[in-house]
N, C-alpha and C positions, 0 to 999 in steps of 0.2 A: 504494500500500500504506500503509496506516497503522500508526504507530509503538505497539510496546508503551503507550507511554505514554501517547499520544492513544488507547487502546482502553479503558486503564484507564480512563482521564478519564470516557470517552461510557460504560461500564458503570458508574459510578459517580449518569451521569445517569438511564439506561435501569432500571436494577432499580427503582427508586423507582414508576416509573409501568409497571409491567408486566412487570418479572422473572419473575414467575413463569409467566409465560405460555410456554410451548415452542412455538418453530416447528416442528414436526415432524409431518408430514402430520397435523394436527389435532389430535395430542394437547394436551391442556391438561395442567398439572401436576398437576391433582387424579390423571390416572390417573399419576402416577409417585411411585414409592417418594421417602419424604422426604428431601430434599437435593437432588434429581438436579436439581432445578429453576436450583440456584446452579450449576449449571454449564452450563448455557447463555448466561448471560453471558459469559462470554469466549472456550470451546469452540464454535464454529459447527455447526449444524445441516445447513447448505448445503455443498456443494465449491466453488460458485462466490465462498465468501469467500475473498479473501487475505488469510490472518494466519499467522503462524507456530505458533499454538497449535492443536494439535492437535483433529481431531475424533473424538467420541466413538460419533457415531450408527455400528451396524453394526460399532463394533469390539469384535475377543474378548474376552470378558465378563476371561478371565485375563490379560488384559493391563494392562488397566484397576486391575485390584487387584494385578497385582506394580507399575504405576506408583506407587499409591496408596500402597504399603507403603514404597518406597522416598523416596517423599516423605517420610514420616509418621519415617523415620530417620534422614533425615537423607542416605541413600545416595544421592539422587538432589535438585540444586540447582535452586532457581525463586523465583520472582519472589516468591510468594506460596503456591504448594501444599502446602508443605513445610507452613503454617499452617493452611491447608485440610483438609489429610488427617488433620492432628491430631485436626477434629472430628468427626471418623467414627468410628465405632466397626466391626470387623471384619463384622458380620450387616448394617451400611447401606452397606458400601463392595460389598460384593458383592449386594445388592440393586442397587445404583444401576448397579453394571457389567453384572450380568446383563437391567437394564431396557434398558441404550445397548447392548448386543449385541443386545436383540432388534430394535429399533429399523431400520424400513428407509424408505427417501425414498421 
């Protein structure tokens, strides 16, 4: 398993040459609403990753935005989302959640 910290590191190296690409059965990010793309750097695509950070693909679109909201106040503690959520606005957070709930492997 690879540590938080060696994940950040390698997405640090990964987005530069190809972030925006999603692994998910072929989509590319051009078909996802804007942002959704910044979170497949550290959210897995796959089940067969181990990482503690949750996946996004196939989950309820309202889960995603009460995580998001709780980030964005502070109610809920992370690494980085809490800075993340900030740059959404209400109409791309529920875009992005409703695009990773349609989302299937």
């Amino acid at each position: 398993m690879v540590s938080k910290r060696t994940a950040v590191w390698l997405v640090g190296l990964w987005l530069p040459f190809g972030g925006a690409w999603l692994p998910l059965g072929g989509a590319m990010a051009a078909d996802a609403p804007p942002g959704a793309s910044s979170c497949s750097g550290c959210h897995p695509a796959s089940r067969s990753v181990d990482t503690p950070v949750a996946r996004l693909v196939g989950r309820a679109p309202a889960e995603i935005v009460t995580a998001m909201q709780a980030f964005r106040t502070g109610q809920r503690s992370g690494t980085i989302m809490d800075r993340v959520a900030k740059g959404f606005t209400d109409d791309e957070i529920k875009a992005i959640a409703d695009w990773y709930g349609a989302q299937k492997e």
